[in-house]
C-alpha positions as CSV (number, residue, x, y, z in Angstrom):
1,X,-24.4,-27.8,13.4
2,X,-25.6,-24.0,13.3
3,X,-25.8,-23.9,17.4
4,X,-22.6,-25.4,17.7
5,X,-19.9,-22.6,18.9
6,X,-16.4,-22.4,17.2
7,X,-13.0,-21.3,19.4
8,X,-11.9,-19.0,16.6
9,X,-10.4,-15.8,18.9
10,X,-7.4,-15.8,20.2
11,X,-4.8,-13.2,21.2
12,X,-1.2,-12.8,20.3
13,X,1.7,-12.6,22.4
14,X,4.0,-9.8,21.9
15,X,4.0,-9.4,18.1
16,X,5.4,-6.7,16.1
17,X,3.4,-4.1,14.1
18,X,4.3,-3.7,10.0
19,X,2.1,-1.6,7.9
20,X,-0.1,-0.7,10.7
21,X,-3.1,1.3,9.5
22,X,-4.9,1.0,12.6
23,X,-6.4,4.9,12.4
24,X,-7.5,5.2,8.4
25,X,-8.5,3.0,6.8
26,X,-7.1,2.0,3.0
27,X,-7.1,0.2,0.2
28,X,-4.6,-2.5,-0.6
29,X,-4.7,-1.8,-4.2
30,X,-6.6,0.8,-6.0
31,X,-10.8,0.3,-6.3
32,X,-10.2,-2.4,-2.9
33,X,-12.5,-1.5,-0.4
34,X,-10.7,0.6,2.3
35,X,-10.2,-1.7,5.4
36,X,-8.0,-0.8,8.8
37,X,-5.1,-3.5,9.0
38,X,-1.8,-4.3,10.4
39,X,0.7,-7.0,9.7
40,X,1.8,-9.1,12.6
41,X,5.5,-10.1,12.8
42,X,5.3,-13.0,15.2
43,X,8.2,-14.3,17.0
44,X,8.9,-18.0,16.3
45,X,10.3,-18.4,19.5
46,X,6.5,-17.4,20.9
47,X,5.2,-21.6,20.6
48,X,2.5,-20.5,22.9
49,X,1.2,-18.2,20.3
50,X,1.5,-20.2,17.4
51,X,0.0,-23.1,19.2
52,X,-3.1,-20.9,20.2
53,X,-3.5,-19.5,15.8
54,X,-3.3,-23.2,14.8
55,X,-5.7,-24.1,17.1
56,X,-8.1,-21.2,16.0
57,X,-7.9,-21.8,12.5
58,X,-8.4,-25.9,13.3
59,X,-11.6,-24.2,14.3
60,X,-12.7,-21.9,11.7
61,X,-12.0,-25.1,9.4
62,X,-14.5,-27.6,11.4
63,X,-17.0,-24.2,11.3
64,X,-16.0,-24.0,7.2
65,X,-16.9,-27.5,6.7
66,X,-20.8,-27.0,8.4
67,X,-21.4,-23.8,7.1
68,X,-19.4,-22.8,3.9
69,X,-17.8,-26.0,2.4
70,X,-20.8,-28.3,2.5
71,X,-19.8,-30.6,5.4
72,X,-15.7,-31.5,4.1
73,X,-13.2,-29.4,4.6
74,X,-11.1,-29.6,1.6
75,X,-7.7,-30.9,1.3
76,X,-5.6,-27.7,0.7
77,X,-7.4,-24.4,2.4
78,X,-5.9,-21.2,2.0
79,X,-4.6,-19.7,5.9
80,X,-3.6,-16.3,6.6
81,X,-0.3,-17.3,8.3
82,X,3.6,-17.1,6.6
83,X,6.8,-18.1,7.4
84,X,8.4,-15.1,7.2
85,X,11.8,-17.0,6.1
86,X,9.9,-18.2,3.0
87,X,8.6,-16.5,0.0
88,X,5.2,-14.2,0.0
89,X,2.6,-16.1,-1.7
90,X,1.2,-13.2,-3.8
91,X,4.2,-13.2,-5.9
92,X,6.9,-15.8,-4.7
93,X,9.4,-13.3,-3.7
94,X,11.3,-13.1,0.0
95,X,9.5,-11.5,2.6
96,X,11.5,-8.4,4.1
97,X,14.6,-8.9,6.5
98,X,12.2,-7.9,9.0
99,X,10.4,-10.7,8.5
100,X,12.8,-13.5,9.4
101,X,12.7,-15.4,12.3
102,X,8.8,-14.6,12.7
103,X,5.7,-16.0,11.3
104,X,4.2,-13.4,9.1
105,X,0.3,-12.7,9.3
106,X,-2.0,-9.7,8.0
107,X,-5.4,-9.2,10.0
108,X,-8.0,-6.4,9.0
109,X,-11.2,-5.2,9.7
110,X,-13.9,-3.4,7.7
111,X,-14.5,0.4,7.8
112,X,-17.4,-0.4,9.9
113,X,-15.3,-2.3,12.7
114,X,-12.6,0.3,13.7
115,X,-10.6,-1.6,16.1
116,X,-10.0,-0.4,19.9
117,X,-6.2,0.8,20.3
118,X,-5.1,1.2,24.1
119,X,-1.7,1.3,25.8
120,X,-0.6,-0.9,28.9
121,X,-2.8,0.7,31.3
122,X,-6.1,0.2,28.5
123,X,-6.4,3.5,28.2
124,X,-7.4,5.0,24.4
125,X,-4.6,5.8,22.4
126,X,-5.2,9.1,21.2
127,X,-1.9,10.2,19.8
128,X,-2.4,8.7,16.2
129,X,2.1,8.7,15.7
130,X,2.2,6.1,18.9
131,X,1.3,3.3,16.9
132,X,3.7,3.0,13.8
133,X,5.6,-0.2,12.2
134,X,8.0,-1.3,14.1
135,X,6.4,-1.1,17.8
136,X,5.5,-3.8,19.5
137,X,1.9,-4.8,20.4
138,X,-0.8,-7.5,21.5
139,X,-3.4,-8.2,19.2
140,X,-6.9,-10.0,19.4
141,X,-7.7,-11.8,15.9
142,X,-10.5,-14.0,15.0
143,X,-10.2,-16.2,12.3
144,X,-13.4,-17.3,9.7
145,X,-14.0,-19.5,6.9
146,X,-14.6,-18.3,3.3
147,X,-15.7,-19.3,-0.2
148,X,-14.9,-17.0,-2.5
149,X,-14.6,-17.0,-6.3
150,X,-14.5,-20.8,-6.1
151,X,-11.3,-20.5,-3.6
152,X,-12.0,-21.9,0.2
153,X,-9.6,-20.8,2.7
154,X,-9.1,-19.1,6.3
155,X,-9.4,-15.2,7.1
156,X,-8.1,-13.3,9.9
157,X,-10.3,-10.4,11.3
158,X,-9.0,-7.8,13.6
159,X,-9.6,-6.9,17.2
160,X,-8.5,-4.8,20.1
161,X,-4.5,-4.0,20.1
162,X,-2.6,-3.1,23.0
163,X,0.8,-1.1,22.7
164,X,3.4,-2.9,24.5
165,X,6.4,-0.2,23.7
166,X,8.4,1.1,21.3
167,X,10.6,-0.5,18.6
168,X,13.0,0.9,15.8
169,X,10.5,1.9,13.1
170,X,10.7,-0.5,10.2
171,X,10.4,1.7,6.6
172,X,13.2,4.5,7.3
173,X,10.7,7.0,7.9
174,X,11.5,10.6,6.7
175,X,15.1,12.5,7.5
176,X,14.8,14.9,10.7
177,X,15.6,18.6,9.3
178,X,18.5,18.2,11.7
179,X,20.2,15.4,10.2
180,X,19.6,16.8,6.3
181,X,20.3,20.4,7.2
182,X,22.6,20.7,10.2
183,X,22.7,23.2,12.8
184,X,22.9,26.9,11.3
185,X,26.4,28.7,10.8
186,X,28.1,24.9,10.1
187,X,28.6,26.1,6.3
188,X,29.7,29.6,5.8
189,X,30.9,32.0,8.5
190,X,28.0,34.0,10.3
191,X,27.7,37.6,9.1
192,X,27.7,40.5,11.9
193,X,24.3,41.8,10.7
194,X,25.7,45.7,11.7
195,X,29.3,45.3,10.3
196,X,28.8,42.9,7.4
197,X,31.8,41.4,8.8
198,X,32.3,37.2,9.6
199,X,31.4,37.3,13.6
């Protein structure tokens, strides 16, 4: 079984980036270990895509069951994919209206495994405020058995992402100064520095 090789890797369509930390790396909660991730918003009108994850994690179940899970795989196994028009699993409420209409789907990698961020052309993207939730990427993932704390299931590991192009950010994002403070002399008259007159 050990020599046998497992189709796990695939990449994604044109997905959409949420909580992309693809630069630092942090913790989900505090005391987690610090790991880069991003969460994929997945078109459900992308079959193609979909076809290709399910296929992956068909594999990382068949390599599960000969390395992890003692030759079954078991009936119910935890996998790293969502339908964004459901509930989130961690605590039953909706996922985000940003989420509907897409398959939802985290991937991370360790500290250790920064993952390769280029634009169209492949080159490095160096400009950190590029990347941001809400643009629109491809993304290499490669999915992995577990058995952990007595619970079996599917992972998701990161790889390269390409920027495709922008997107309206998702989050709000801070005010501009312009929109907060307007342009200067919109309030009171301005003062003729000389005269002490309104201008």
């Amino acid at each position: 079984m050990s020599n046998q090789t497992f189709n796990t890797n695939t990449t994604t369509g044109k997905v959409r980036l949420s909580y992309a930390n693809l630069f630092k790396p942090r913790a989900m909660q505090p005391g987690q270990e610090e790991k880069y991730s991003v969460t994929l918003l997945i078109p459900k009108s992308d079959v193609g895509t979909k076809q290709r994850i399910d296929a992956a994690i068909e594999e990382a179940k068949r390599k599960g069951a000969g390395d992890k899970w003692g030759g079954v795989v078991p009936p119910v196994v935890s996998t790293p994919i969502h339908d964004g028009d459901g509930v989130r699993p961690s605590d039953g409420m909706p996922f985000g209206t940003e989420c509907k209409g897409h398959w939802v789907m985290t991937v991370s990698s360790s500290v250790d495994y920064p993952p390769e961020v280029v634009d169209q052309n492949l080159n490095p993207i160096i400009n950190q405020s590029e990347i941001y939730s809400g643009c629109y990427a491809r993304v290499n993932v490669n999915f992995y058995p577990y058995y952990f704390s007595g619970k079996k299931g599917i992972g998701v590991g990161l790889g390269p992402v390409q920027k495709l192009e922008d997107g309206e950010p998702l989050g709000g994002g801070a005010p501009s100064a312009d929109s907060v403070f307007g342009a200067v002399g919109q309030g009171a008259p301005a003062i003729n520095p000389v005269t002490g007159m309104p201008m």
